[in-house]
C-alpha positions as CSV (number, residue, x, y, z in Angstrom):
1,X,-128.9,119.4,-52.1
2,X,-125.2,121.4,-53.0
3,X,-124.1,121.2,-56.2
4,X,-120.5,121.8,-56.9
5,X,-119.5,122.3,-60.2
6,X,-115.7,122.9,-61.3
7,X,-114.6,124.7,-58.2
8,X,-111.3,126.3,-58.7
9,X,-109.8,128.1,-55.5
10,X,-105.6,129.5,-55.5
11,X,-104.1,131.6,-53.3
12,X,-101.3,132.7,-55.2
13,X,-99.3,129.8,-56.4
14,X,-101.2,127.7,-54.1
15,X,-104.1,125.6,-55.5
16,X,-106.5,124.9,-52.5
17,X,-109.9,123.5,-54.3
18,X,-108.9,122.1,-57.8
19,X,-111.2,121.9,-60.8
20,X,-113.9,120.1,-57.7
21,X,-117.2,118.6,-58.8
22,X,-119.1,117.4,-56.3
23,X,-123.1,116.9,-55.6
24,X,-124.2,116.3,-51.9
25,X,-127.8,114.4,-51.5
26,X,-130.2,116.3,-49.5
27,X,-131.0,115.1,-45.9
28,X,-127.5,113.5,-46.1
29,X,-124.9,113.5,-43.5
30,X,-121.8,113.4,-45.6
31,X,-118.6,112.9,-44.4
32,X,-115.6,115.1,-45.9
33,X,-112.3,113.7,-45.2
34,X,-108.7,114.7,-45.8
35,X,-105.3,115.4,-43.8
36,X,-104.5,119.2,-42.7
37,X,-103.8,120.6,-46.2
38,X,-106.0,119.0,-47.9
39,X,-108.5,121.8,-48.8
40,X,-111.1,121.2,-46.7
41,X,-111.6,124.1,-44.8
42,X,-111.3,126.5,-48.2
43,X,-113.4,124.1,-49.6
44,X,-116.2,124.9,-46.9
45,X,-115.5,128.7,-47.1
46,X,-116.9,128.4,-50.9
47,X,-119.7,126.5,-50.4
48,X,-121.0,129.3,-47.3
49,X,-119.7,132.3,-49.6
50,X,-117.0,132.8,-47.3
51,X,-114.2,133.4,-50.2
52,X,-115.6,133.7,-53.6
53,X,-114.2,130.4,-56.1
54,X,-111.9,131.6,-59.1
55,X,-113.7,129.9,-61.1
56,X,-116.9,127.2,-60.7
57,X,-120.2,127.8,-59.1
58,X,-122.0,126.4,-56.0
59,X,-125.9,125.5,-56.0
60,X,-128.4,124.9,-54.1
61,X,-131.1,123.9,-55.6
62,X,-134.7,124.6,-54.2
63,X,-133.3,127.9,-52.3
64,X,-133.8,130.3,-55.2
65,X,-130.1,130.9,-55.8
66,X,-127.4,130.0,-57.9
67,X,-124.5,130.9,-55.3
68,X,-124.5,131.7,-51.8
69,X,-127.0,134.8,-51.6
70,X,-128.0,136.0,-48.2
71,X,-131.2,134.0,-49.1
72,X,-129.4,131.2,-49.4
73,X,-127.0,131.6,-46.5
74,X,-130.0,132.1,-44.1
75,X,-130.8,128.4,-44.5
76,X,-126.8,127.2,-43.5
77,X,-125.5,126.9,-40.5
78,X,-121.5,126.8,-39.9
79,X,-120.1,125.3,-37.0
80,X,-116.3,126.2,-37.2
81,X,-113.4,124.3,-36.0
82,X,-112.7,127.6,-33.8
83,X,-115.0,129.5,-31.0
84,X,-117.2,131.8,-32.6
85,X,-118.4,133.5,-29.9
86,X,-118.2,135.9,-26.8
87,X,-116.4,134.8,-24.1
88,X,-117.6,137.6,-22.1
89,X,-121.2,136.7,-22.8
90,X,-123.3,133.8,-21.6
91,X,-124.3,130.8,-23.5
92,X,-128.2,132.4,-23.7
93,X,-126.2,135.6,-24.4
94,X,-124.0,134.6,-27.4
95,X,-127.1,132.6,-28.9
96,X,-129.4,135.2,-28.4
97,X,-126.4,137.7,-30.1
98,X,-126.3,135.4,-33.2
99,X,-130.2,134.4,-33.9
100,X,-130.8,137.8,-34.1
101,X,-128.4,138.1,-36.9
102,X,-130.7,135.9,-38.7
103,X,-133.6,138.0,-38.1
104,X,-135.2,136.4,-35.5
105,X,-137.3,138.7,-32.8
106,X,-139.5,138.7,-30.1
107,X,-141.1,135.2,-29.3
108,X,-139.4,133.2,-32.3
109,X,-136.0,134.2,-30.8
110,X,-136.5,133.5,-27.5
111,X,-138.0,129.8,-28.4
112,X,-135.1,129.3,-31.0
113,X,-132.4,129.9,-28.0
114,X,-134.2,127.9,-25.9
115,X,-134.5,125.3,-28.1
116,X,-130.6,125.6,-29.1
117,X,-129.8,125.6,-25.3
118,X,-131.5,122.8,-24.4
119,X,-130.6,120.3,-27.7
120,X,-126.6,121.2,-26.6
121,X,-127.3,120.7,-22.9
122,X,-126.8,124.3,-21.9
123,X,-129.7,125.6,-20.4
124,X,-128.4,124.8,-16.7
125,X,-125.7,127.3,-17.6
126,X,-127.3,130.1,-15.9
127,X,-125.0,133.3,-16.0
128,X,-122.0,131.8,-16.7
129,X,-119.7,133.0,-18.9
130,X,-118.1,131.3,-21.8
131,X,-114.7,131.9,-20.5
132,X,-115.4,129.8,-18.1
133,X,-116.9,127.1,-19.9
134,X,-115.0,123.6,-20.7
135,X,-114.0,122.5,-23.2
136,X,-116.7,120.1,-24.2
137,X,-119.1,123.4,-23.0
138,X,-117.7,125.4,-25.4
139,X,-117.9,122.8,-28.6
140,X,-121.4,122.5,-27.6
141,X,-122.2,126.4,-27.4
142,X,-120.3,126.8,-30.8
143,X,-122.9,124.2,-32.0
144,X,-125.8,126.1,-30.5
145,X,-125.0,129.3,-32.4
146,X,-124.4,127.7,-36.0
147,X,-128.1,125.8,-35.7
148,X,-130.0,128.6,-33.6
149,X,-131.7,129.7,-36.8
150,X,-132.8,126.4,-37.8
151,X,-130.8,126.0,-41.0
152,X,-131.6,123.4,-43.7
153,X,-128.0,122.9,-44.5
154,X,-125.4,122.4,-41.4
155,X,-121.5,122.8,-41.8
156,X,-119.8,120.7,-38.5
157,X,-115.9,121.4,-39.2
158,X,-114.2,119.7,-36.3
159,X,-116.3,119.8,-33.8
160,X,-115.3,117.2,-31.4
161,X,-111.5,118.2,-31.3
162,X,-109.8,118.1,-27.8
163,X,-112.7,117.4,-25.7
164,X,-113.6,115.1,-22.9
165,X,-115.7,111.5,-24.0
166,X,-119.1,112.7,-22.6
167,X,-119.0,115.9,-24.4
168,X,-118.0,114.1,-27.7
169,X,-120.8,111.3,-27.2
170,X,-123.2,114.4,-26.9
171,X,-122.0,115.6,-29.9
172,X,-122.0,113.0,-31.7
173,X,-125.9,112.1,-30.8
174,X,-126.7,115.4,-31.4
175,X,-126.1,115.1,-35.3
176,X,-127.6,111.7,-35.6
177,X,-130.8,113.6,-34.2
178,X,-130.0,116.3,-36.6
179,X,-129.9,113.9,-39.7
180,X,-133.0,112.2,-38.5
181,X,-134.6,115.5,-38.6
182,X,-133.9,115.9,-42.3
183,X,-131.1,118.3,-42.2
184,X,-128.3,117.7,-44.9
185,X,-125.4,117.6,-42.9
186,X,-121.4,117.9,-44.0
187,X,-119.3,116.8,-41.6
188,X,-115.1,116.9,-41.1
189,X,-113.6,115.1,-38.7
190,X,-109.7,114.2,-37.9
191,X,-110.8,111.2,-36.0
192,X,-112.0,108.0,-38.3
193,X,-114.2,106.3,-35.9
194,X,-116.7,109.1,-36.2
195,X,-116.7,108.9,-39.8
196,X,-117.3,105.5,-39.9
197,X,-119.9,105.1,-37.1
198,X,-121.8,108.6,-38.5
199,X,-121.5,109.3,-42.3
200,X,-123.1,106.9,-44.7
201,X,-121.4,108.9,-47.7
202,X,-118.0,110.2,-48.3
203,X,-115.7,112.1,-50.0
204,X,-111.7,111.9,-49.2
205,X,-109.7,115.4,-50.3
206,X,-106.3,115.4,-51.3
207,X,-104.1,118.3,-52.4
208,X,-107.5,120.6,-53.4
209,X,-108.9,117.3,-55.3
210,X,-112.0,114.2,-54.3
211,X,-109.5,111.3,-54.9
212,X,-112.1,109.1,-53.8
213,X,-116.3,109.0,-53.3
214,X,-118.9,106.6,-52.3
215,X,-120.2,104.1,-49.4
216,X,-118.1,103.1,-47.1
217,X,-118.9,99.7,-48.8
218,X,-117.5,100.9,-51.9
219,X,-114.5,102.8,-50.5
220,X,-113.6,99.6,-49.4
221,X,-113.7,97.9,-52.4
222,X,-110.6,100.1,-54.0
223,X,-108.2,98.6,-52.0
224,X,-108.9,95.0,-52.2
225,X,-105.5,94.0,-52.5
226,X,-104.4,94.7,-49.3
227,X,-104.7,93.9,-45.8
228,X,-103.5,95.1,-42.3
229,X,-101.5,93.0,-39.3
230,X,-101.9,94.4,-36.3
231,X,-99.6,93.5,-33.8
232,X,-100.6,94.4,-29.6
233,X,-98.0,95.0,-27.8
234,X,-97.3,94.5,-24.0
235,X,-96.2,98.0,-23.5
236,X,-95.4,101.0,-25.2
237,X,-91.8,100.7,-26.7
238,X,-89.7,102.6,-29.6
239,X,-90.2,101.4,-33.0
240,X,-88.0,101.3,-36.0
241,X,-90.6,101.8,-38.4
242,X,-88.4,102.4,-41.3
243,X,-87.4,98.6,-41.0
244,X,-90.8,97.3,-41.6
245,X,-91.3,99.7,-44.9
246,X,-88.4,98.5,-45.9
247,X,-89.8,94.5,-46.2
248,X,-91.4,93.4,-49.9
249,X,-95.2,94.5,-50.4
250,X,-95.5,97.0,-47.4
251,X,-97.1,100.2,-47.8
252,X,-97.3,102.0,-44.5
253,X,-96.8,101.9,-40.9
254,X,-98.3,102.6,-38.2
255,X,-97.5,102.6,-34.1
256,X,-100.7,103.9,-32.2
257,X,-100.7,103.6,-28.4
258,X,-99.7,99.6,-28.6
259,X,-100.4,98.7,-32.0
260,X,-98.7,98.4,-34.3
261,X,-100.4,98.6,-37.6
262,X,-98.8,96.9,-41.0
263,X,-100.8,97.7,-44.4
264,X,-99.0,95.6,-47.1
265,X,-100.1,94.0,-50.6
266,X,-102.3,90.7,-51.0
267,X,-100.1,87.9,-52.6
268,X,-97.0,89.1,-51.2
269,X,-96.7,86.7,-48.4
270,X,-94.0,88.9,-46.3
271,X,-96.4,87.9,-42.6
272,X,-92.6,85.4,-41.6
273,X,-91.0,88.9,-42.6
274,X,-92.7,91.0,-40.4
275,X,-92.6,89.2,-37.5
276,X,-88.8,88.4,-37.9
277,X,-88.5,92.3,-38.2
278,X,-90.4,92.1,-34.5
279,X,-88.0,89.7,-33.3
280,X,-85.5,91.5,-34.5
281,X,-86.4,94.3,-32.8
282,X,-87.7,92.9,-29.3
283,X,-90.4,93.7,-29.6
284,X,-92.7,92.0,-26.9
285,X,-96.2,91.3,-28.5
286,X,-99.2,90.0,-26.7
287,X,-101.4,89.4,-30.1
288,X,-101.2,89.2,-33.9
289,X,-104.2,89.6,-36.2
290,X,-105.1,90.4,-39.6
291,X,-108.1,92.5,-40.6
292,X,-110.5,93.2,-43.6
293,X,-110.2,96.7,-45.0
294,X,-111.3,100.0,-42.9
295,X,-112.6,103.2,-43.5
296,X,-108.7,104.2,-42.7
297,X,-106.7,101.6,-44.7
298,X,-108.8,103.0,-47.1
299,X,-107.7,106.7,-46.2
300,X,-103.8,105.2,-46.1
301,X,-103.7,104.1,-49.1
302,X,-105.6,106.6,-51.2
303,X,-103.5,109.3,-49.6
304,X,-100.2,107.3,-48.0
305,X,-101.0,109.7,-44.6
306,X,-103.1,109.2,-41.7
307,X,-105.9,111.8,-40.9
308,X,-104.4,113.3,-38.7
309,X,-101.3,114.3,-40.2
C-alpha cells in the first residue's frame, strides 16, 4: 500500500503536486492519468524519493518507513519513460549492472537476471548491444532493469510509447502477469485503451491536483449527461472543427484518423445540427453512431484535453 498524504511540490512559481492525498490499495494495478503537464511524472519522483515534497509525506505501510528510505526504495521498482541503461552494454549486461545495485550477488543475481531476461523476452539477445536494440527491445530491457530485484511496488511511466504492436502486446501481458503475482502496480499511460483494458482503479491529474478517482464504473458515472457521435468518414479530409464547437450543447471535438468524434450535452438535441454542419462542410461519411460514456469522454470532460495533449 502508498499512502499519500497532502503532497505539495513547486518549482518556483510553478505548483506541480498540489495539496495531493491519495491511498493506492496493495496488489493493485492503478492507473494514473493526466495530459503532459499534468504532474505526473513529479508526482512519481515523490513517491520513489526522487525530489523531496515541500510539504506532505509518502507511506508505505508494512515496509518499516515513513518516507522513501533506502529500505523502502529496495522494494520499488521504476520503469522510466526514458532508457535507463547502457547502450554500450548488453541486455544480461545492463541487468546484471543494476541488480547488483540492489545488493544482489553470486547465485541470487545470476537467477534474478535470468529470470528478468527471460519474463521480457531477452534472453535470445546474446551479445548484443543495446544500441542496437529496437525499439520495442529497448522498452522491454528498460522493464527488465526496474523489476530485476524483485520489487513489491512497480512504477511503469510510459512504457509502451513509440513501439511496434508485438512489443506493446508483450508489454502489456507482462503487467497483467505482474498484477497476478501480487505486485501493486502504478501505471501512466498516454494511450486510453491501455487504461481501460489494464487498470481496474484510477486516478486522473490535472494541473498538480486528482480531479477525479474511482472504477471505471464510477468514472463513468460523472458524466452522465453527455454522449458522443461518432461520425466515420470515407477518407481522411480537413475539418473545421471550430464550426461544430460552435453548435448549442457541444463540448469538444475531436478528428482521429476518420472519426470524427462530437461530445455534447444530454437534452440538447443539436444531432440535425451536427450533421448539417457535416453537410455543410462535405464532408463524405460512411457511418453515424452514438456511444455510452468511455474511459476518455470521461478524461474530456474532466479535463476539456485529450491525453495526449
Amino acid at each position: 500500500m502508498i499512502e499519500m498524504n497532502n503532497l505539495t511540490k513547486s518549482f518556483g512559481s510553478t505548483v506541480a503536486v498540489n495539496n495531493i492525498s491519495l491511498t493506492i490499495p496493495a496488489g493493485s494495478l492503478f492507473g494514473l492519468l493526466g495530459p503532459n503537464g499534468a504532474g505526473k511524472t513529479t508526482l512519481i519522483n515523490l513517491i520513489t524519493g526522487l525530489v523531496s515534497p515541500d510539504s506532505g509525506t509518502v507511506r508505505f505501510p508494512g515496509l518499516n518507513g515513513k518516507k522513501a528510505t533506502r529500505e523502502v526504495k529496495s522494494k520499488l521498482g521504476l520503469v522510466p519513460q526514458d532508457q535507463a541503461f547502457y547502450l554500450n552494454y548488453s541486455a544480461g549486461e545492463n541487468i546484471t549492472f543494476f541488480a547488483g545495485l540492489y545488493g544482489l550477488k553470486g547465485k541470487v543475481l545470476k537467477e534474478a537476471v535470468e529470470r528478468a531476461l527471460e519474463f521480457t523476452g531477452l534472453t535470445d539477445t546474446g551479445k548484443k548491444r543495446a544500441k542496437d536494440f529496437s525499439g520495442g527491445m529497448k522498452r522491454r530491457l528498460n522493464i527488465a532493469c526496474g523489476i530485476v530485484h524483485n520489487p513489491d511496488i512497480i512504477i511503469l511511466d510510459e512504457p509502451t510509447v513509440g513501439i511496434d504492436p508485438q512489443s506493446r502486446n508483450h508489454i502489456l501481458r507482462s503487467v497483467e502477469k505482474l498484477q497476478k503475482e501480487g505486485r501493486t502496480i502504478i501505471y501512466t499511460t498516454h494511450y486510453m485503451e491501455e487504461a481501460e483494458a489494464l487498470c481496474s482503479d484510477i486516478a486522473i491529474l490535472d494541473k498538480g491536483k486528482i480531479i477525479a478517482r474511482g472504477t471505471q464504473e464510477e468514472l463513468k458515472l460523472m458524466i452522465q449527461d453527455h454522449y458522443r457521435v461518432i461520425f466515420t468518414l470515407k477518407r481522411p479530409e480537413k475539418v473545421d472543427l471550430q464550426a461544430f464547437k460552435k453548435i448549442p450543447g457541444v463540448r469538444h471535438v475531436e478528428l482521429e484518423d476518420l472519426f470524427l468524434k462530437v461530445t455534447s450535452e444530454v437534452g440538447i438535441g443539436n444531432l440535425n445540427q451536427l450533421t448539417e454542419e457535416v453537410n455543410r462542410q462535405q464532408i463524405l461519411v460512411t457511418d453515424i453512431k452514438s456511444d455510452s460514456p468511455s474511459l476518455e469522454t470521461v478524461f474530456l470532460n474532466l479535463t476539456g484535453r485529450s491525453l495526449r495533449d
